[in-house]
Phi, psi and omega in degrees: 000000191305295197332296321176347193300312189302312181305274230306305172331291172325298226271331192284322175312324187302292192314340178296311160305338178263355203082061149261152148305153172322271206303321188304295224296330170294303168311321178310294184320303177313301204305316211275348147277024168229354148075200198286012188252335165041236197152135218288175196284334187270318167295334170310298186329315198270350177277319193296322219058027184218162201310172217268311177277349139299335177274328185282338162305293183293299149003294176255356146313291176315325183252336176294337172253000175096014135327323207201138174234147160249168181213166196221157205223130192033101186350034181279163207265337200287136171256178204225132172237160176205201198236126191295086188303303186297341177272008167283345171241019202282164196266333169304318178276336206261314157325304182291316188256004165260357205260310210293317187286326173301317174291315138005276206260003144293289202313311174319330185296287213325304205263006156271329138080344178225106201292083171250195178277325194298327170268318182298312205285326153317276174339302180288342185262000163289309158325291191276347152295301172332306174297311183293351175269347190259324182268344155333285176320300162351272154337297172336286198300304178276334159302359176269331191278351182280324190262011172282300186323303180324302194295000000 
């Protein structure tokens, strides 16, 4: 993964930029170059240099949100974590986070109550949670069927 340092760096700031922690944005990153083989909690520790509750911490940021998954392998106690790509488009969960963030930023017009640019601006981006609960599945439904064609 040395090979690999600078892209981690790179890929990991944009995420940084999305709300990741430092560390999450880092471990994401590793996992998502070390592919379906992923890696174990002491080899991260020992690439970041940085403490055993920080990989652990981003870690369960990371599978807590479905980001990131582990297995654990011929019953060895040590788990291999990696980055699940199909739970990152499953649609129950992506629906759940356009349904949770449009009620969000209603309820917030509602209770704010003051028709400013600051609400206009609430509104449109509310539109577009709206859109995205209805063209996801869509959008889904055809990308499944394009990389099936592929595959």
């Amino acid at each position: 993964m040395e090979q690999h340092r600078e892209r981690i760096e790179q890929h990991s700031g944009h995420l940084e930029h999305m709300g990741f922690t430092p560390v999450a944005a880092r471990v994401f990153t590793y996992l998502l170059l070390a592919g379906k083989e992923g890696a174990v909690f002491e080899d991260l520790v020992e690439y970041f240099q940085v403490s055993k509750s920080a990989v652990s911490n981003a870690l369960k940021m990371l599978t807590a949100s479905g980001m990131a998954s582990f297995r654990t392998v011929g019953g060895k106690r040590r788990r291999f974590f990696f980055v699940n790509m199909r739970s990152l488009f499953n649609e129950k969960e992506m629906t759940s986070r356009y349904q949770q963030f449009f009620t969000i930023l209603d309820d917030v017009r509602k209770a704010r109550g003051i028709q400013d640019q600051f609400d206009k601006e609430l509104g449109e981006v509310a539109i577009l949670y709206k859109m995205l609960l209805v063209e996801f599945p869509i959008i889904l439904e055809r990308w499944k069927r394009t990389i099936e064609l592929d595959g």
